[in-house]
C-alpha positions in Angstrom: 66.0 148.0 71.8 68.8 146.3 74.0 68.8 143.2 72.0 69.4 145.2 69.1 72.4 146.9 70.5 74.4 143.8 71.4 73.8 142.1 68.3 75.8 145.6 66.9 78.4 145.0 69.4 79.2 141.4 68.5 78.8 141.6 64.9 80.9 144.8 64.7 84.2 142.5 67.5 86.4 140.7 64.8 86.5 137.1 64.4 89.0 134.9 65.7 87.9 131.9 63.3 90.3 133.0 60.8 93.0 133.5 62.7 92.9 130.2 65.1 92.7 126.4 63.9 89.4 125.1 64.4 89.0 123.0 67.6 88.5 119.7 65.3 92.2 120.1 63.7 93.4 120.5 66.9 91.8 117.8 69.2 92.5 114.2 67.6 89.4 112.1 67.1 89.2 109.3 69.7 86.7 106.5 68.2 84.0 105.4 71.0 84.1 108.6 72.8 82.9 112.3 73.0 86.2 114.0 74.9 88.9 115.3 72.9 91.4 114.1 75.4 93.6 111.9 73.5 93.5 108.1 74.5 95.7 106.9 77.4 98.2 104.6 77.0 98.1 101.1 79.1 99.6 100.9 82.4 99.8 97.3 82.9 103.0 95.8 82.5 103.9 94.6 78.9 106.3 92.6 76.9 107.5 92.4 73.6 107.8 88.9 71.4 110.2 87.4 68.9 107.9 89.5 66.4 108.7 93.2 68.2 104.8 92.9 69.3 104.4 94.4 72.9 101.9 92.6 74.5 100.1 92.9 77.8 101.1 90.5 80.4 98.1 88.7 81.5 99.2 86.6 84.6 100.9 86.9 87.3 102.1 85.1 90.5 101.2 86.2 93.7 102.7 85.1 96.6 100.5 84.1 100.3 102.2 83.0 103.1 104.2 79.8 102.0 102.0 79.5 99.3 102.7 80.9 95.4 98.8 81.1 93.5 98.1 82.3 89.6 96.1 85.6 89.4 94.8 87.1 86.1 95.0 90.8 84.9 91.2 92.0 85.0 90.4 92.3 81.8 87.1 90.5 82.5 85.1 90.6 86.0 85.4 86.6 86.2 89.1 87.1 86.0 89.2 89.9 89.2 89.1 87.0 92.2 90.1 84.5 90.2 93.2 82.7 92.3 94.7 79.3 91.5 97.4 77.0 92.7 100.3 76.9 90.5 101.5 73.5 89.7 103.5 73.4 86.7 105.1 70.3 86.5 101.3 68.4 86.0 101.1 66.7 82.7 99.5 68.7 80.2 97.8 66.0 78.0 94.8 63.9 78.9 94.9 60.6 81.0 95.9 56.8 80.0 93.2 56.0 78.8 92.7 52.5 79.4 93.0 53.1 83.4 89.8 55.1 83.1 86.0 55.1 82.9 83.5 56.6 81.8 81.0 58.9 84.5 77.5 58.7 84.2 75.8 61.3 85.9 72.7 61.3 88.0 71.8 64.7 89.0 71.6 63.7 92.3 69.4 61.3 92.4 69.1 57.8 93.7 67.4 54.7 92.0 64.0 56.0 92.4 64.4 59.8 90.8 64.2 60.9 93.9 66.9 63.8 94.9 68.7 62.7 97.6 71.4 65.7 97.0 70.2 69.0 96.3 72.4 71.7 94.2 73.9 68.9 92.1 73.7 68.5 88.0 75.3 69.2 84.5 79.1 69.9 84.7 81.7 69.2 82.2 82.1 65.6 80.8 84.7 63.5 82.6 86.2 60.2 83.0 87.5 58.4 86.3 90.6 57.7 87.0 91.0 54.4 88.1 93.6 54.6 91.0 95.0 51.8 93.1 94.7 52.2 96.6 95.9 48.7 97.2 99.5 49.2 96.1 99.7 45.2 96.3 102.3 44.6 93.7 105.9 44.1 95.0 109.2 46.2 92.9 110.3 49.4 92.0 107.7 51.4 89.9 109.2 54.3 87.5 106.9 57.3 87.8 106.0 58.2 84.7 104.1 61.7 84.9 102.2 63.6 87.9 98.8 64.1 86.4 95.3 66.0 87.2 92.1 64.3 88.8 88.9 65.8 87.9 87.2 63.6 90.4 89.4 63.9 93.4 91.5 67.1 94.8 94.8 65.7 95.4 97.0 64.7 92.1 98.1 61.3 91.2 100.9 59.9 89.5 101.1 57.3 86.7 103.7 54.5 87.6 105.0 52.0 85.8 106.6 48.9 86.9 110.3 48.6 85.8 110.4 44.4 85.2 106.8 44.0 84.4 105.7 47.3 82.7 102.6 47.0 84.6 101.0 50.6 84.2 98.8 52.2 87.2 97.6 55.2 89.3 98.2 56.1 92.5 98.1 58.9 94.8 100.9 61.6 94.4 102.3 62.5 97.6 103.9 66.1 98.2 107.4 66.4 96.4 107.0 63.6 94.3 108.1 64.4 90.5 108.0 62.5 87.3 111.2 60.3 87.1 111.2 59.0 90.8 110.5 55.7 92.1 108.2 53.9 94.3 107.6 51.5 95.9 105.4 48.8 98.0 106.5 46.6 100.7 102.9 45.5 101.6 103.6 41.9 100.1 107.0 41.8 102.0 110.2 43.1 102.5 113.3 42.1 100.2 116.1 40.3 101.6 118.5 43.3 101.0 116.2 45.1 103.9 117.5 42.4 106.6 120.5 42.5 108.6 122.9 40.5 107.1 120.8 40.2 104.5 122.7 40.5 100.8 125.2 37.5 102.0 122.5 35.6 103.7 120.5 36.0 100.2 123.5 35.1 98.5 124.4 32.0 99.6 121.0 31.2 100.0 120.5 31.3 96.6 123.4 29.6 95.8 122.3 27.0 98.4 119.1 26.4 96.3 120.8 26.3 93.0 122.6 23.7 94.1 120.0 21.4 95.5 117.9 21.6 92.4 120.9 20.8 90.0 120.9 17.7 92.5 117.4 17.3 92.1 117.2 17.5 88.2 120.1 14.8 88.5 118.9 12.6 90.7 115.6 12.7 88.4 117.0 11.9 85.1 118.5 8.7 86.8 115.4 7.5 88.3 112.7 5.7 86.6 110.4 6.0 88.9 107.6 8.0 89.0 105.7 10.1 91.1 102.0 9.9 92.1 100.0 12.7 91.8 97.6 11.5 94.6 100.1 11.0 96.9 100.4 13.6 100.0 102.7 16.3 99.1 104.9 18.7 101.4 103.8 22.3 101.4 106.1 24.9 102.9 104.3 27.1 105.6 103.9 30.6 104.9 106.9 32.8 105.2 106.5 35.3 108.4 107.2 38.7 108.0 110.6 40.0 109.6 110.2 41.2 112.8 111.6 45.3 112.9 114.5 43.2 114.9 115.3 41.3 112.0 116.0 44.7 109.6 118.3 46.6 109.0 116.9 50.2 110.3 119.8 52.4 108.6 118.7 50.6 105.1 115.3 51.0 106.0 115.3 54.6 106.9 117.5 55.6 103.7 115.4 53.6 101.4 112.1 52.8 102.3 111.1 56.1 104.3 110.6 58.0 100.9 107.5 60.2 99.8 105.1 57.4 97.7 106.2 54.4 99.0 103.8 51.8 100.9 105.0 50.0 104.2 102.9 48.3 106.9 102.9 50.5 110.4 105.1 47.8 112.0 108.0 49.0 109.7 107.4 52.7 110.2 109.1 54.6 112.7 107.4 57.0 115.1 106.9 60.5 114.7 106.5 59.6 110.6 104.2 61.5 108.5 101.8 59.3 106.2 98.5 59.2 104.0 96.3 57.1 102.1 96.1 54.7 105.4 94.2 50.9 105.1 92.4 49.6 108.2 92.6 46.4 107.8 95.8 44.1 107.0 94.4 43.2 103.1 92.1 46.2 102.6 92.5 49.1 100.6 93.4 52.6 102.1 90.6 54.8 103.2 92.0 57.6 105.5 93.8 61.1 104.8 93.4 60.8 100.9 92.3 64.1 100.0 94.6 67.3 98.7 97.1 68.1 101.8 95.7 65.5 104.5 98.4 63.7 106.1 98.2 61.7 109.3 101.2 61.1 112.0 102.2 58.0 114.1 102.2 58.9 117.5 103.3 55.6 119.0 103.6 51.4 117.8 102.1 50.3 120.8 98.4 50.3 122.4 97.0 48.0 125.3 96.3 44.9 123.4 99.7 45.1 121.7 98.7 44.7 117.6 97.8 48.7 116.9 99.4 51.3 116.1 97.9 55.4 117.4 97.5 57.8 114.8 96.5 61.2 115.1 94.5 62.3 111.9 94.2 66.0 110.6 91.2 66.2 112.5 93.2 66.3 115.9 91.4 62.4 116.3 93.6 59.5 117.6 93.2 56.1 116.2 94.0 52.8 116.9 95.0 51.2 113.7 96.3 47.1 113.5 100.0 47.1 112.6 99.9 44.4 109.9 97.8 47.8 107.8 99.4 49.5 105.5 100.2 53.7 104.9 102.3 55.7 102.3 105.2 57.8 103.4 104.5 61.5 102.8 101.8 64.0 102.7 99.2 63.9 100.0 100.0 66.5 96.8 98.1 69.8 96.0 97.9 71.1 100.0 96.8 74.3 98.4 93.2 73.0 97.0 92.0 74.7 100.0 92.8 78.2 99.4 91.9 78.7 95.7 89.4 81.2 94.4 87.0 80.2 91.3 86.0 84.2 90.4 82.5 83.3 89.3 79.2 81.1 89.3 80.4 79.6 86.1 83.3 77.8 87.3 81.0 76.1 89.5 78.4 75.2 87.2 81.5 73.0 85.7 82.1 71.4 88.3 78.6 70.1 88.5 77.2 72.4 91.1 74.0 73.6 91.0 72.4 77.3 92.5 71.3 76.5 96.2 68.7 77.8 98.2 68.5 77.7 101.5 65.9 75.3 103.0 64.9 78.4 105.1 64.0 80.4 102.5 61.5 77.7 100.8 58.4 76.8 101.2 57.1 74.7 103.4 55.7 72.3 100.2 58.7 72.6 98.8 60.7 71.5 101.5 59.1 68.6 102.6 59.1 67.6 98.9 63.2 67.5 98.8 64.1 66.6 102.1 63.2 63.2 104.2 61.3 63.8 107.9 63.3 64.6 110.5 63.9 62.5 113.3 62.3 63.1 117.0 64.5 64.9 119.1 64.0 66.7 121.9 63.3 70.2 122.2 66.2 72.5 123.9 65.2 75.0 126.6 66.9 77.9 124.6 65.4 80.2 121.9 64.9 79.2 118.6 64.1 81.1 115.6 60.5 80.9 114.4 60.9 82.6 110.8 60.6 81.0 107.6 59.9 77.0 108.0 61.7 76.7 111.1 60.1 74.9 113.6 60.5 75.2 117.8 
């Protein structure tokens, strides 16, 4: 008869529902969500538009080192690692188009089908950028925008020719910025360059102006006529001044600037360069990637015609003097440090999942990569597991 009993005792306490609000009047209905707490505000920081809207701010910059990178408010886990360079002054739009071409891809494969590179396929659509590494034309080039390379780390810079209006790309050294000017001395130096040389050119030209006035004169009063099977006088080849012959202080002041193109002869020691040629008409093949620069280290070697240059590597070359290098080190140094956040990035870029050849089988294996070559078997241990052999 307990049970009995407290049910008395509870139905004869009075009831508090009709004195106190119900616990759904008080509590404020959250949407997605069984507590009655009410929801919290944001804590990230905010800002409000020309509208009065605040907004969340989504980006920030984050500063490493010497370095300044773009990081991302976590609204997403891609966006949690996700660290880029910040490099506002590239061009926002898409290249010049007729100094492209069109990439065909190949998934890694060579003419037979076979895959020669493994982890390689699909990507985003791009076009390549056709840049001169020659930097053979002679003038001042107006650069026209500092632009991004899908096929290349370092930036490059569109250029255009200030008497021609020839248009072309080239590698954009560090701290070069749309409305500088370039410039290549590979085909020679100006006049200006040489000691003496603006009065020496002057009269010079004055010189030749008169002489052809003569000529023309002395033409219109002959009557005779030239044959064209007759042996005819060719000027030699003009040498290229000597570093005795130039003015250094104009050389220095001028010439020594980020972007521009001089042969090693004209460049003083201790100079940082990139984008460096070995060979006097070839095009340049050394320290062109994001942040590789190269310096000289001295103008003379044994045999007298190179140049030693240590690389980024920590290597020393001997490279001829008559080749050429541009002043500067290459653009986007930070390439290196820059964090994609996820798989997918990747997968854009053209980058396939990889395995490790030690986790395959042994079939599989043999099917993607070619026989090794004999070698000799070290007298340490080796590991045994997988497909690893002694």
């Amino acid at each position: 008869m307990s049970h009995l009993a407290r049910a008395g005792r509870l139905l004869a306490r009075p009831s508090t529902s009709a004195l106190a609000p119900s616990s759904a009047a008080v509590a404020v209905a959250r949407p997605f969500s069984s507590s009655a707490a009410a929801a919290k505000q944001p804590t990230s920081a905010t800002t409000t538009d020309a509208d009065g809207k605040v907004r969340r701010i989504l980006t920030f910059s984050k500063k490493s080192g010497q370095s300044t990178f773009k990081t991302y408010l976590p609204v997403t886990p891609s966006l949690r690692q996700l660290r880029v360079p910040i490099s506002e002054h590239l061009h926002k739009g898409g290249p010049f188009r007729p100094l492209t071409e069109a990439k065909r891809g190949h998934g890694g494969r060579n003419d037979h089908g076979r895959i020669t590179i493994r982890a390689r396929g699909g990507g985003h659509k791009r076009r390549v950028r056709l840049v001169d590494f020659v930097r053979r034309e002679t003038g001042e080039q107006h650069v026209v925008r500092i632009e991004y390379d899908p096929g290349r780390s370092a930036h490059i810079a569109l250029v255009r020719h200030k008497e021609t209006g020839a248009v072309s790309y080239i590698l954009a050294p560090n701290g070069l910025r749309e409305g500088d000017t370039v410039q290549s001395f590979r085909s020679g130096v100006p006049d200006s360059f040489l000691i003496g040389g603006g009065a020496s050119a002057q009269r010079s030209s004055e010189f030749d102006g008169g002489l052809e006035q003569d000529a023309d004169a002395a033409a219109a009063e002959s009557v005779d006529l030239v044959d064209p099977s007759a042996p005819q006088s060719v000027l030699p080849p003009r040498a290229p001044p000597s570093l005795s012959q130039i003015d250094v202080s104009v050389l220095r002041s001028l010439a020594l600037r980020p972007g521009n193109c001089l042969p090693l002869r004209l460049i003083p020691v201790g100079t940082v360069v990139h984008a460096i040629a070995l060979s006097p008409e070839g095009k340049a093949v050394l320290e062109r990637s994001a942040g590789g620069s190269a310096r000289i280290i001295s103008a003379s070697s044994p045999g007298g015609k190179h140049a030693q240059v240590r690389l980024s590597s920590g290597e020393v070359r001997l490279v001829g003097l008559d080749c050429v290098a541009s002043i500067g080190e290459v653009s986007n140094g930070d390439h290196q440090h820059r964090n994609l956040g996820k798989a997918g990035r990747m997968r854009w870029l053209g980058f396939r999942p990889q395995s490790r050849g030690v986790a395959m089988n042994a079939c599989v294996l043999v099917s993607l990569v070619p026989p090794p070559r004999r070698r000799r078997r070290s007298l340490g241990r080796s590991a045994t597991r997988g497909c690893r052999s002694k």
